[in-house]
NUPA-979893 format. One record per residue: residue number from 1; x, y, z of N, C-alpha, C in turn; residue in three letters. Coordinates in Angstrom, 1 decimal, always signed. Layout:
// residues N
NULUM	n	n_px	n_py	n_pz	ca_px	ca_py	ca_pz	c_px	c_py	c_pz	res
NULUM	NUM	X	Y	Z	X	Y	Z	X	Y	Z	ALA
...
This chain:
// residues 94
NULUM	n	n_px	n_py	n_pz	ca_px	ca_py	ca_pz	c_px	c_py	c_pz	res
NULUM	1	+0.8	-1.2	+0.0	+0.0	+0.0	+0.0	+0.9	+1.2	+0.0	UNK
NULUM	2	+0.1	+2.3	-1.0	+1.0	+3.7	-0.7	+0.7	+4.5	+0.6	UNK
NULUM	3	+1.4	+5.6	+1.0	+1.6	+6.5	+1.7	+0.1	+7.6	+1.2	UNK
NULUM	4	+0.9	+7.5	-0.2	+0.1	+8.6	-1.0	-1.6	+8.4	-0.9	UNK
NULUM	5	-2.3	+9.2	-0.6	-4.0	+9.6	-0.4	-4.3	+9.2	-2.3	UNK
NULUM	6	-4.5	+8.8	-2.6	-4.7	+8.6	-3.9	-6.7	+8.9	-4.0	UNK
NULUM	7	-7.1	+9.2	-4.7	-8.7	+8.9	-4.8	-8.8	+7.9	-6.1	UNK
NULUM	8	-10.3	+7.3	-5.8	-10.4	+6.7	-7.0	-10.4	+7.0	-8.3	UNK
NULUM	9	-9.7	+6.2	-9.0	-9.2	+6.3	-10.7	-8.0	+7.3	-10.6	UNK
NULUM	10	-7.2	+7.5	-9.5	-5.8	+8.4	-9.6	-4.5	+7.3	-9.1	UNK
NULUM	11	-3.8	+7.9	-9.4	-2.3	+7.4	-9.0	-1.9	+6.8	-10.6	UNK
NULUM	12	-0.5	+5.6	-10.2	-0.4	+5.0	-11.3	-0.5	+3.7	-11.2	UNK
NULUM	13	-0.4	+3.0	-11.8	-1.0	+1.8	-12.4	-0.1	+0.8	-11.5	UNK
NULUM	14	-1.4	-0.5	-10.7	-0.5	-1.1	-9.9	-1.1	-2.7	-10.6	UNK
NULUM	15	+0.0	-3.8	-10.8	-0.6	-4.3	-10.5	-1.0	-5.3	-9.4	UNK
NULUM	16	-2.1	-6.4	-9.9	-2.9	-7.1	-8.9	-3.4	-8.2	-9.5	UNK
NULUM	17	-3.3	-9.2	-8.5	-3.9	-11.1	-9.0	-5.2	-10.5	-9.2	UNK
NULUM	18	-6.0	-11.3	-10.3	-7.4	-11.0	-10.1	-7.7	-12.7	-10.4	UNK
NULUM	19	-9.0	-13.4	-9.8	-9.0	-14.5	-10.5	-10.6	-14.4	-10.5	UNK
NULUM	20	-11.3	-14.9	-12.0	-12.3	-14.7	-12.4	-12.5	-16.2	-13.1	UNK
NULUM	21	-14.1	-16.8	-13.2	-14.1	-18.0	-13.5	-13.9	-17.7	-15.3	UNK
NULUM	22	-13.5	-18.6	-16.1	-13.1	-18.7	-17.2	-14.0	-18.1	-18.0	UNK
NULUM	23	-15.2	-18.7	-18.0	-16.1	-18.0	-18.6	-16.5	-16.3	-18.9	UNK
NULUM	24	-16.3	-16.0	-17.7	-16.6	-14.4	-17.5	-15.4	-13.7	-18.0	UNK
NULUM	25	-13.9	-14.4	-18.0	-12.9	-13.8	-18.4	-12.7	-13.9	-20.2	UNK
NULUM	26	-13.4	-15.1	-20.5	-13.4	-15.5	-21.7	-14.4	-14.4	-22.8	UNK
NULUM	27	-15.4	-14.7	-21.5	-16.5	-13.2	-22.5	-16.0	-11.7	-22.8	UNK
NULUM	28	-15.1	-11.3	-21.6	-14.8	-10.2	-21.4	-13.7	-10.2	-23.1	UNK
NULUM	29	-12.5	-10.9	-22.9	-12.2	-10.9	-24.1	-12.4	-11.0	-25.3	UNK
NULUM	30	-13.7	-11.4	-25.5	-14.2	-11.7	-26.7	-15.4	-10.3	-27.3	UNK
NULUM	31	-15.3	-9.7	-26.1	-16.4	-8.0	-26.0	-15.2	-7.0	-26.2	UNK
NULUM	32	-13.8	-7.3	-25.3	-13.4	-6.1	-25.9	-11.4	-6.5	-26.0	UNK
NULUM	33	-11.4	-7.8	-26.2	-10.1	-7.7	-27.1	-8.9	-8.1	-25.8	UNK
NULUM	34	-8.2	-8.4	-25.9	-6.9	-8.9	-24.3	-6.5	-7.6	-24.6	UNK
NULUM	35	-6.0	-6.4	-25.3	-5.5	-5.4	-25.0	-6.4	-4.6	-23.8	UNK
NULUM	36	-7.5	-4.4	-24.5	-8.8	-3.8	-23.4	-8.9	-4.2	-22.2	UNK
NULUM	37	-8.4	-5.5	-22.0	-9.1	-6.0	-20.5	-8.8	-5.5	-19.1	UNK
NULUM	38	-7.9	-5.3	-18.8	-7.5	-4.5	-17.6	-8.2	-3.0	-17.8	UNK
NULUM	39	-8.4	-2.2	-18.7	-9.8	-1.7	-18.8	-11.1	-1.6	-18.3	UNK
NULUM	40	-11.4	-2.8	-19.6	-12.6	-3.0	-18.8	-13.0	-3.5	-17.2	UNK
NULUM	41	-11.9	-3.9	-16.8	-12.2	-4.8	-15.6	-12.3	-2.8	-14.4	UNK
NULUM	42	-10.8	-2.4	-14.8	-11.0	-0.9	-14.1	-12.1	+0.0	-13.9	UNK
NULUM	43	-12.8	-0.1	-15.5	-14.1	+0.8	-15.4	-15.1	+0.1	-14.9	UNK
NULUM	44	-15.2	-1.4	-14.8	-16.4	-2.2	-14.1	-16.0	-1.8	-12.6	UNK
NULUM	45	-14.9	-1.8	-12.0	-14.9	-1.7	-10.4	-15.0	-0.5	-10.0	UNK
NULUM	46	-14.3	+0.8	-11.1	-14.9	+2.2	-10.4	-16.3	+2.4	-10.6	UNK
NULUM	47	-17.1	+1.6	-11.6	-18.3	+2.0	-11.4	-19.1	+1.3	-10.2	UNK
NULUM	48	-19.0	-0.3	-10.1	-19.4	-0.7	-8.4	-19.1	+0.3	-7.6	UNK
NULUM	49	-17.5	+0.9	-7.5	-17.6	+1.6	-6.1	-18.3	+3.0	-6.1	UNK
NULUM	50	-18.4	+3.5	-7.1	-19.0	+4.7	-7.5	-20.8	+4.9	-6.8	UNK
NULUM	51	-21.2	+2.8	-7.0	-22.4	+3.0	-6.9	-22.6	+2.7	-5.5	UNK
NULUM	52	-21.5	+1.8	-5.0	-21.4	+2.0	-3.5	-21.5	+2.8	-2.8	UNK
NULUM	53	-20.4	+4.0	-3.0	-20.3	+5.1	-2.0	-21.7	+6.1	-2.2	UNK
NULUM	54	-22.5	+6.2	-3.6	-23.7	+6.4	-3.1	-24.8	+6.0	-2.7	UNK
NULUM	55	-24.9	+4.8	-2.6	-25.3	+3.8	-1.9	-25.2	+4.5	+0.1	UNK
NULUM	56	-23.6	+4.7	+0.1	-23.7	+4.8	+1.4	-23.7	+6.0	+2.0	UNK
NULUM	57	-24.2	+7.0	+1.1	-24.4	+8.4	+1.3	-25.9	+8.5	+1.6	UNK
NULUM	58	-26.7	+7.7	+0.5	-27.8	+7.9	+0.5	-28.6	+7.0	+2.0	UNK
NULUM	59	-28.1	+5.9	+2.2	-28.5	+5.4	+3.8	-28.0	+6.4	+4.8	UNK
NULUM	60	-27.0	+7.1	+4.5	-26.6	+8.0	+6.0	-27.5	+9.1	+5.5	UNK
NULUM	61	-28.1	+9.6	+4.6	-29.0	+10.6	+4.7	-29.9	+10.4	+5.1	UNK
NULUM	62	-30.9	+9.2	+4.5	-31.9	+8.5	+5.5	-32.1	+8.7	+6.6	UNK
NULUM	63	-30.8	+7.7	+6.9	-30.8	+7.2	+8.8	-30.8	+9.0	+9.5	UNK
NULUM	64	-30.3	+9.9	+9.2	-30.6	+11.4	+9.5	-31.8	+12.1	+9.2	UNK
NULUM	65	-32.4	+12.3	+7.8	-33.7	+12.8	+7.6	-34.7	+11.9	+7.6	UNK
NULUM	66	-34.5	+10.9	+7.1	-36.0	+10.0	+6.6	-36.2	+9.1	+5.8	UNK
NULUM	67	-37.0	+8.6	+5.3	-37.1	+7.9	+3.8	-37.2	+9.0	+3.1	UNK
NULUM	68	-36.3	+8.4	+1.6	-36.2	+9.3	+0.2	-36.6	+8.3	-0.8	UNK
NULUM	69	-37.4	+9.3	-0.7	-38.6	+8.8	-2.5	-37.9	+8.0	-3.9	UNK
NULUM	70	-38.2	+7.1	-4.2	-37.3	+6.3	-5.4	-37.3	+7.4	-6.4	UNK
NULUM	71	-38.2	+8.2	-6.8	-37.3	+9.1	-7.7	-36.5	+10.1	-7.3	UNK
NULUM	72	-36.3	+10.3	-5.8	-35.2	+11.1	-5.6	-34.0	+10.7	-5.4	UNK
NULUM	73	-33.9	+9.0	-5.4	-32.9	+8.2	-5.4	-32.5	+8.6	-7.1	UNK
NULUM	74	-33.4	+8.1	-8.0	-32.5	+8.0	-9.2	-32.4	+9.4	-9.4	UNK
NULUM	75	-32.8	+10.3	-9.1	-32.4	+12.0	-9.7	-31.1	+12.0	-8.6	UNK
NULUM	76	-31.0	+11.4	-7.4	-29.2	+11.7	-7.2	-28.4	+11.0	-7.5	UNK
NULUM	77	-29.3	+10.1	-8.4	-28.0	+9.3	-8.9	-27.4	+9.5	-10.3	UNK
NULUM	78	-28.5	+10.1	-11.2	-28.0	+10.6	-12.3	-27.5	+12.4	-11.8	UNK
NULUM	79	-27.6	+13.0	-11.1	-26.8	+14.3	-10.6	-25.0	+13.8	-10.2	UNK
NULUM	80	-25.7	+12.5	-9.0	-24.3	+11.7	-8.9	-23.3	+11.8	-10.4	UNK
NULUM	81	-23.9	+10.8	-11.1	-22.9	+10.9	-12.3	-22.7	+11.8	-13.4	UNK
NULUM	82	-23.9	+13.1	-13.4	-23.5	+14.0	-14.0	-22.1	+14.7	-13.4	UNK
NULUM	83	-22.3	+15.1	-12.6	-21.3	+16.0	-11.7	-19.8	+15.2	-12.0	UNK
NULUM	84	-19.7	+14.2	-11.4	-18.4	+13.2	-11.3	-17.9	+13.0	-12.7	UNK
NULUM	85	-18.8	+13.0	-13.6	-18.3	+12.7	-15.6	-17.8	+14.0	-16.1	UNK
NULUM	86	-18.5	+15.6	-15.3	-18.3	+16.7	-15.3	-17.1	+17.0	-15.1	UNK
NULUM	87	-16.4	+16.3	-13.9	-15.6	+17.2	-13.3	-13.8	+16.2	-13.8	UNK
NULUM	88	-14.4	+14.9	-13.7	-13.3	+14.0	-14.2	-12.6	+13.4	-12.8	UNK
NULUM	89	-13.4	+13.4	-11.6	-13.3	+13.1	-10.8	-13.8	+12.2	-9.5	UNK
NULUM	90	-13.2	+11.6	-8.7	-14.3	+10.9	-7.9	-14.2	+11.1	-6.7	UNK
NULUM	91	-14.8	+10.8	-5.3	-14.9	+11.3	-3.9	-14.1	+10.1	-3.4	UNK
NULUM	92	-12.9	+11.1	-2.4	-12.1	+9.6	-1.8	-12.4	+8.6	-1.5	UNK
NULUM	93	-12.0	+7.5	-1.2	-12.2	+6.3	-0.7	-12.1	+6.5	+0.8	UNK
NULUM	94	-13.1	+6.4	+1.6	-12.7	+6.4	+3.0	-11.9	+4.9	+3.7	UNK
């Protein structure tokens, strides 16, 4: 691990074991090429965590205000990823 505070999709490039069953690694290649695949695997996990951390924004609003209306779930979620696609940036990793 670094020293360095990095946020997600910053620093430089580390690697790491990944092990996936054959199939799902076999599809992946066949969608976007063995050059692409560490790629695609990167943009599939910043977008999980992406939906995570609002995921756990929106339960700590909750647990503070109230229940929030399913459409005001998806209007922060697409504000979520307007803003973050805007700015080229993501919210640290706690």
């Amino acid at each position: 691990m670094s020293d360095t505070p990095y946020s997600i999709g910053e620093g430089p490039a580390t690697r790491v074991s990944l092990s996936l069953p054959e199939g799902t690694a076999e599809a992946i290649r066949q969608r976007v090429g063995k050059r692409e695949f560490s790629a695609f695997i990167t943009e599939a996990v910043e977008r999980e965590l992406r939906g995570q951390i609002l995921d756990e924004y929106l339960a700590d609003y909750e647990q503070r205000k109230g229940p929030i209306s399913t459409e005001a779930q998806e209007r922060a979620r697409r504000v979520f990823d307007e803003v973050f696609a805007e700015e080229g940036q993501w919210p640290a990793a706690n």
